[in-house]
ROKOLFI-555802 format. One record per atom (N, C-alpha, C): x, y, z; residue number from 1. Coordinates in steps of 0.1 Angstrom, whole numbers, plus 5000, padded with zeros to 4 digits. Layout:
# residues N
REC    xx    yy    zz  num
REC     X     Y     Z  NUM
...
This chain:
# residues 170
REC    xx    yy    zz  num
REC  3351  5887  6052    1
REC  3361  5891  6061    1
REC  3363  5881  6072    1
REC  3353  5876  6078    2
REC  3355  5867  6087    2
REC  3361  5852  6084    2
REC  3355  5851  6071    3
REC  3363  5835  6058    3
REC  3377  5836  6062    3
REC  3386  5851  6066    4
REC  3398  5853  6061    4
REC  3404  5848  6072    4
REC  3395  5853  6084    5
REC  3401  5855  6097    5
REC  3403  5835  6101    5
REC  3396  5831  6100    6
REC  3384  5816  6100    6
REC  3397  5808  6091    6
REC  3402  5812  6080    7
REC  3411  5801  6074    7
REC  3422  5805  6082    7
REC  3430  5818  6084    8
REC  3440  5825  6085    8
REC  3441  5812  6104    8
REC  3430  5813  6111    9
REC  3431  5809  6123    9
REC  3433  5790  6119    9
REC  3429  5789  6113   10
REC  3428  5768  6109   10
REC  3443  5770  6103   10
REC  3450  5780  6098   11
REC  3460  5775  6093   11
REC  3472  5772  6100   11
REC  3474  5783  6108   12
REC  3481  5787  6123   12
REC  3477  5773  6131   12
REC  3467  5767  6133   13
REC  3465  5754  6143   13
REC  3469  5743  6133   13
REC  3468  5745  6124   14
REC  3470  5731  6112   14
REC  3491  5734  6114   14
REC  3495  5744  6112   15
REC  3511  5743  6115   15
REC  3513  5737  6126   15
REC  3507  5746  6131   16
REC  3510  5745  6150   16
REC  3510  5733  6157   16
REC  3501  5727  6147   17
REC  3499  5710  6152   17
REC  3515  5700  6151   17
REC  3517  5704  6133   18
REC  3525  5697  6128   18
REC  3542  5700  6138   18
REC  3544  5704  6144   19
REC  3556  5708  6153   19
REC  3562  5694  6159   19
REC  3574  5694  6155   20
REC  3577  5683  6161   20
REC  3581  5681  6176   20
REC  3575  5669  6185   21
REC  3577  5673  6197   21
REC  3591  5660  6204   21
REC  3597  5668  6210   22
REC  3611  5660  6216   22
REC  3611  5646  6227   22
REC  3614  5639  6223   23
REC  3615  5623  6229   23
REC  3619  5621  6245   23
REC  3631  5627  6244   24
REC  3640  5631  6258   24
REC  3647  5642  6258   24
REC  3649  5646  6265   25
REC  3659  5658  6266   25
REC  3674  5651  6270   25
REC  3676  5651  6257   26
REC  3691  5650  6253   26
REC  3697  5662  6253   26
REC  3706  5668  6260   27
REC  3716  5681  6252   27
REC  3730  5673  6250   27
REC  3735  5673  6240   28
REC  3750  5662  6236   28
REC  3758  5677  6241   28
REC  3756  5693  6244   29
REC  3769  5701  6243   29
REC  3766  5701  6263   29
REC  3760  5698  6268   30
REC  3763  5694  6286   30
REC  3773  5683  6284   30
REC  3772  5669  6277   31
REC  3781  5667  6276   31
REC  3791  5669  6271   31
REC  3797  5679  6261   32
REC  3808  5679  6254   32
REC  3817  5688  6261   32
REC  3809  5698  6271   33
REC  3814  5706  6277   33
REC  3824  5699  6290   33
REC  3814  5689  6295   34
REC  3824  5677  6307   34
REC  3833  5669  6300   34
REC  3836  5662  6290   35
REC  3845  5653  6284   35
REC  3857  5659  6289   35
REC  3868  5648  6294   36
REC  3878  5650  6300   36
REC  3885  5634  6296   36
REC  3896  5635  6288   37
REC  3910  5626  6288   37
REC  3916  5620  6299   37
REC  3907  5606  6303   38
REC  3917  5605  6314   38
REC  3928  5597  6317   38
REC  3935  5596  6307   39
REC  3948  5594  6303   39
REC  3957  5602  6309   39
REC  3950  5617  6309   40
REC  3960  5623  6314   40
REC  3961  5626  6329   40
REC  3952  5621  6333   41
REC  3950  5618  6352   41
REC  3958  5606  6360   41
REC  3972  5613  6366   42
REC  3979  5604  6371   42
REC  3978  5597  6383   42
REC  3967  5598  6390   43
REC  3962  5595  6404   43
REC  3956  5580  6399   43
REC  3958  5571  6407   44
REC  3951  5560  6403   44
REC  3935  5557  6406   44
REC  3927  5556  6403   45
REC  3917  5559  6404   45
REC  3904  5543  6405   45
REC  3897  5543  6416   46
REC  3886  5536  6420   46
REC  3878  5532  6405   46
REC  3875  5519  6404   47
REC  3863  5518  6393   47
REC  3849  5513  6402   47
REC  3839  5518  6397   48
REC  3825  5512  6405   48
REC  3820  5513  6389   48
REC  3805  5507  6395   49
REC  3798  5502  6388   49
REC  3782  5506  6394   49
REC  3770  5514  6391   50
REC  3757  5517  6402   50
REC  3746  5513  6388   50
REC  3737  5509  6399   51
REC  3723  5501  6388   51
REC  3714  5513  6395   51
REC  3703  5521  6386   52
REC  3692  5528  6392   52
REC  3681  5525  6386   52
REC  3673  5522  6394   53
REC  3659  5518  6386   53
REC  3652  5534  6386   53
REC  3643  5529  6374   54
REC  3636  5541  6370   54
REC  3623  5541  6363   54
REC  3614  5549  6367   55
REC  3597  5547  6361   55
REC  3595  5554  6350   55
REC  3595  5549  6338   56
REC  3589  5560  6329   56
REC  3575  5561  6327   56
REC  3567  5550  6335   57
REC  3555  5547  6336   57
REC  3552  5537  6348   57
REC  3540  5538  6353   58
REC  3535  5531  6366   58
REC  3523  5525  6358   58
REC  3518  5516  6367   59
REC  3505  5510  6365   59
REC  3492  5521  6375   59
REC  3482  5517  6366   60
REC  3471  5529  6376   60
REC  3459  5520  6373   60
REC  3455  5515  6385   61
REC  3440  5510  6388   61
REC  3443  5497  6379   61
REC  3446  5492  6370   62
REC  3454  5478  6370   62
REC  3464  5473  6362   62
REC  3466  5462  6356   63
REC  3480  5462  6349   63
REC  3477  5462  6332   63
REC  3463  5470  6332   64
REC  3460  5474  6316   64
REC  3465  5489  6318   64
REC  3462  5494  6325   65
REC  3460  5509  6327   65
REC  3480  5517  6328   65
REC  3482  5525  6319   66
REC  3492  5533  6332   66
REC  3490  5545  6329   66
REC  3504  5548  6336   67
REC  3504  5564  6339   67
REC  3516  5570  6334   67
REC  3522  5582  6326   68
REC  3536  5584  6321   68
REC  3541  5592  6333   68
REC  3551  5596  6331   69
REC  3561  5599  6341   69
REC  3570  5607  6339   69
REC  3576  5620  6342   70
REC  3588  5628  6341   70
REC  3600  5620  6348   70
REC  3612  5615  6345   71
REC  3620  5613  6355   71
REC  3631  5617  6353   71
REC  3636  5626  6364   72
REC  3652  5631  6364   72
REC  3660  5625  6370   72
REC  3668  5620  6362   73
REC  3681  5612  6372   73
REC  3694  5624  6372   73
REC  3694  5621  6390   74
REC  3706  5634  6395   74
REC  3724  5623  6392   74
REC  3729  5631  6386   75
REC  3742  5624  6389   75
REC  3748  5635  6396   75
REC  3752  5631  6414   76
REC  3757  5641  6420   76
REC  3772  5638  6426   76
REC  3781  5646  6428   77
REC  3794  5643  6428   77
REC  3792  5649  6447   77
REC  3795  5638  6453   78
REC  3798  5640  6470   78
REC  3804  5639  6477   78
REC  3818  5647  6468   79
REC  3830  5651  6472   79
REC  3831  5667  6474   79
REC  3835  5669  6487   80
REC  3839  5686  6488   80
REC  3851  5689  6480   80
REC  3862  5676  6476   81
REC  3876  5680  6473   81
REC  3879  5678  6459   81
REC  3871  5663  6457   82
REC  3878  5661  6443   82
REC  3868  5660  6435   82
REC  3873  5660  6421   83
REC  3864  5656  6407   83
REC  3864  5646  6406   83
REC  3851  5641  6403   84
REC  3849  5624  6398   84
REC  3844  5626  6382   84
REC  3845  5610  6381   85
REC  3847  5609  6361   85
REC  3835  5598  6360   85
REC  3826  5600  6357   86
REC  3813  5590  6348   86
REC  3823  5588  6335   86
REC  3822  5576  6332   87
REC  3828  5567  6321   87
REC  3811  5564  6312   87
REC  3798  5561  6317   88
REC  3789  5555  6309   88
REC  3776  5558  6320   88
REC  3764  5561  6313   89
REC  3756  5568  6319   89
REC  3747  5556  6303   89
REC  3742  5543  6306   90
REC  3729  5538  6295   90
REC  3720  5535  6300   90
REC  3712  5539  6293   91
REC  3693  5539  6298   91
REC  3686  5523  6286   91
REC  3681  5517  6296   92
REC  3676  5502  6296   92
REC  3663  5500  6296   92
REC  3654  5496  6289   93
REC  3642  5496  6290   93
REC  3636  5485  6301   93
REC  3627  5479  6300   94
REC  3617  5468  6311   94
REC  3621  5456  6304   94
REC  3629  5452  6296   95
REC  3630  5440  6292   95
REC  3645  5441  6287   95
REC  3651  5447  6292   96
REC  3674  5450  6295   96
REC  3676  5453  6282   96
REC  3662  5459  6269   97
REC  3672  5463  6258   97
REC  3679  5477  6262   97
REC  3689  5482  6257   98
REC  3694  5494  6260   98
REC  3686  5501  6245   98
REC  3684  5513  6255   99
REC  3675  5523  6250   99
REC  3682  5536  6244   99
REC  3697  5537  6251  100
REC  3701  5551  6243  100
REC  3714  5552  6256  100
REC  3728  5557  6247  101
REC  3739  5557  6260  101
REC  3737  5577  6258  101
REC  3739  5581  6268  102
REC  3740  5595  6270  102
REC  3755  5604  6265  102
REC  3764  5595  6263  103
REC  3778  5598  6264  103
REC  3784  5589  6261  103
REC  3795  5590  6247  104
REC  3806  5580  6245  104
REC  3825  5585  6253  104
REC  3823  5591  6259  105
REC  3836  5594  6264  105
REC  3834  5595  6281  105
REC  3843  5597  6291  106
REC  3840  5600  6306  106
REC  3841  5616  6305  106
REC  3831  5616  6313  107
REC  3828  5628  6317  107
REC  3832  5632  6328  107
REC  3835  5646  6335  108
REC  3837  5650  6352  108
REC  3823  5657  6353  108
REC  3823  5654  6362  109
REC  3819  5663  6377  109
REC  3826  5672  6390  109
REC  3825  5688  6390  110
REC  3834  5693  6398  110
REC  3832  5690  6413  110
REC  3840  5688  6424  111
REC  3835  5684  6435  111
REC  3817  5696  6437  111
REC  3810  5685  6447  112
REC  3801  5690  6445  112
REC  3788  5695  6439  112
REC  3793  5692  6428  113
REC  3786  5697  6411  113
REC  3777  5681  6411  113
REC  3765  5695  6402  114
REC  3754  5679  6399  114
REC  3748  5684  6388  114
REC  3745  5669  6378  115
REC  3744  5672  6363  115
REC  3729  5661  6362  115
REC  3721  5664  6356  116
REC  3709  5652  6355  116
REC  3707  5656  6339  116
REC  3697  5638  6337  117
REC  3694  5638  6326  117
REC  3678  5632  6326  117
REC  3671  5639  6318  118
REC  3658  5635  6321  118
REC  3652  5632  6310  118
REC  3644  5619  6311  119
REC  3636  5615  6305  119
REC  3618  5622  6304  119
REC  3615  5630  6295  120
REC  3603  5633  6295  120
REC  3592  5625  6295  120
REC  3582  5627  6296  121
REC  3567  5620  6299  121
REC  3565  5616  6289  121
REC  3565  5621  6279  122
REC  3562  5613  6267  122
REC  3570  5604  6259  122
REC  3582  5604  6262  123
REC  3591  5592  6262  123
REC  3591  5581  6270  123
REC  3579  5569  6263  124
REC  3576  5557  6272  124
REC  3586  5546  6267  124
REC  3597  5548  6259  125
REC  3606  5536  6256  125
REC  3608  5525  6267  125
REC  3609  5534  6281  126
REC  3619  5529  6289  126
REC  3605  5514  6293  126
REC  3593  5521  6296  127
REC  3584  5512  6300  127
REC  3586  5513  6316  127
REC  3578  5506  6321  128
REC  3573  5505  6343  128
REC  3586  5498  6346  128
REC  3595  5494  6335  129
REC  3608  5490  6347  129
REC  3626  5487  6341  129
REC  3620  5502  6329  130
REC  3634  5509  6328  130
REC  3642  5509  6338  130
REC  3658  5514  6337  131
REC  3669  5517  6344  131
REC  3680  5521  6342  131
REC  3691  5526  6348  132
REC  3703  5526  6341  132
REC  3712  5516  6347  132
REC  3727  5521  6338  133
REC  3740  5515  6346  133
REC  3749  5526  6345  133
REC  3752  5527  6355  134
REC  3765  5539  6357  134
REC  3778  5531  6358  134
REC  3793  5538  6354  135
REC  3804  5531  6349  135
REC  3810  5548  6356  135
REC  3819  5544  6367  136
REC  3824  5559  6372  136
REC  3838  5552  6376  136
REC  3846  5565  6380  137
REC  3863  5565  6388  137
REC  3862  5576  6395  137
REC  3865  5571  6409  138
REC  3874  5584  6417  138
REC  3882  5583  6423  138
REC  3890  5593  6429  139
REC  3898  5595  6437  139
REC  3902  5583  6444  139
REC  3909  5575  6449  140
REC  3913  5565  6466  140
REC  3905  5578  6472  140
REC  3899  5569  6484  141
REC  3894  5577  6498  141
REC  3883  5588  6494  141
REC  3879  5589  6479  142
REC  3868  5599  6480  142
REC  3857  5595  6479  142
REC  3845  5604  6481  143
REC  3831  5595  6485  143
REC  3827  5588  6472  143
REC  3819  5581  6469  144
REC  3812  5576  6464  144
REC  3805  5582  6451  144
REC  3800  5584  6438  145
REC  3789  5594  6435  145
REC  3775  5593  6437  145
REC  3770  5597  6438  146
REC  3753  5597  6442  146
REC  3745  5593  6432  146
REC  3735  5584  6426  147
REC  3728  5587  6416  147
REC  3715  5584  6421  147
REC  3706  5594  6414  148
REC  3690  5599  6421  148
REC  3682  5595  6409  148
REC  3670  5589  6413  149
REC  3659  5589  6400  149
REC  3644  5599  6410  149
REC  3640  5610  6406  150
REC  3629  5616  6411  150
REC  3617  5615  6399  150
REC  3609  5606  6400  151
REC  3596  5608  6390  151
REC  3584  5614  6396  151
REC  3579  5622  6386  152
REC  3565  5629  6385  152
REC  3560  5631  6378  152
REC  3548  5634  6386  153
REC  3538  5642  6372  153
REC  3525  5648  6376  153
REC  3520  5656  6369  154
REC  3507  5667  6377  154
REC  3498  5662  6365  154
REC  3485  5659  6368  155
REC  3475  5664  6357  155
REC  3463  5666  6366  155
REC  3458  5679  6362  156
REC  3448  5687  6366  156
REC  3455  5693  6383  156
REC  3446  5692  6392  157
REC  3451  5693  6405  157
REC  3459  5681  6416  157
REC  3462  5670  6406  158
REC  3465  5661  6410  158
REC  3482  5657  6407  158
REC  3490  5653  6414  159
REC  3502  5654  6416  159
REC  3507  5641  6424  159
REC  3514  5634  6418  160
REC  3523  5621  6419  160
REC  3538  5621  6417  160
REC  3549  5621  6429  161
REC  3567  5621  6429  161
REC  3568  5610  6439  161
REC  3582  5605  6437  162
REC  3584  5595  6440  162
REC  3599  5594  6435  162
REC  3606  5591  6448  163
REC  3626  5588  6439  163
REC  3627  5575  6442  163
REC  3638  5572  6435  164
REC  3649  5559  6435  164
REC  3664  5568  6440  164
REC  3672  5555  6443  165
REC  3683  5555  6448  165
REC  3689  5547  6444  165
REC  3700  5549  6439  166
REC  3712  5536  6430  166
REC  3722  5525  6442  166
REC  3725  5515  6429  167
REC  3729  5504  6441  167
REC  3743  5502  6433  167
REC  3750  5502  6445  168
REC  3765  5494  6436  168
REC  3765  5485  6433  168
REC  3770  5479  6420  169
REC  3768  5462  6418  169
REC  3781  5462  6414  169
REC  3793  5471  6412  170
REC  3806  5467  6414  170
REC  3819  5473  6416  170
């Protein structure tokens, strides 16, 4: 009786093992949900261009050693009035290969509204000096969009966060 219990329990951990576990947290229907034609937006509209650095890993105690990283990048719209449109949201590893575009069409944001995309801990593609590029349009006269990189991570009672802040480069 206990043989039964004893395989019945190794089999459950022998599946349980085999589960496949997720890279990034991609959802493609947050995107599909923002896609917006802006063809059909008759306002003439601002182009910029924002670079954000981002950690998917640090060095720890020296440059053999690291550490992985959670990191959420905020894309926040910091407009009270209008919607802004992300055109290209690509993630870049530590040596400028592109690692994965989040979105083939522009996306909105409602004034206000904020949408992130996060790279999990166990997705070390990006390496100690990943990044994006953001490709956006808004309004004449409206603010700017915000883009945030917040990394962390806890193991045991110990806890490490730390953000970036995006730079316009056009």
């Amino acid at each position: 009786m206990i043989q039964k219990y004893i395989s019945i329990i190794l089999l459950i951990l022998l599946f349980g093992c085999n589960e496949k576990k997720e890279i990034s947290s991609i959802n493609p229907e947050n995107w599909e949900k923002r896609s917006i034609n802006l063809n059909k937006i008759k306002d003439s509209l601002e182009y910029g261009k924002s670079y954000l650095s981002i950690y998917s890993q640090i060095y720890s105690m020296n440059q053999h050693r690291v550490h992985n990283l959670t990191a959420m990048v905020s894309l926040r719209n910091t407009s009270d009035l209008d919607s802004i449109y992300i055109l290209k949201a690509e993630y870049y590893d530590t040596h400028g290969n592109s690692v994965r575009k989040y979105f083939n069409y522009p996306i909105f944001l409602a004034p206000m509204e904020t949408t992130e995309i996060i790279i999990d801990e166990i997705d070390v593609t990006g390496g100690t000096g990943s990044n994006f590029i953001f490709e956006w349009k808004i309004p004449k006269n409206c603010p700017e969009p915000l883009f945030e990189g917040v990394m962390s991570s806890t193991m045991g009672q110990q806890g490490l966060s730390f953000t970036t802040l995006a730079k316009r480069i056009k």
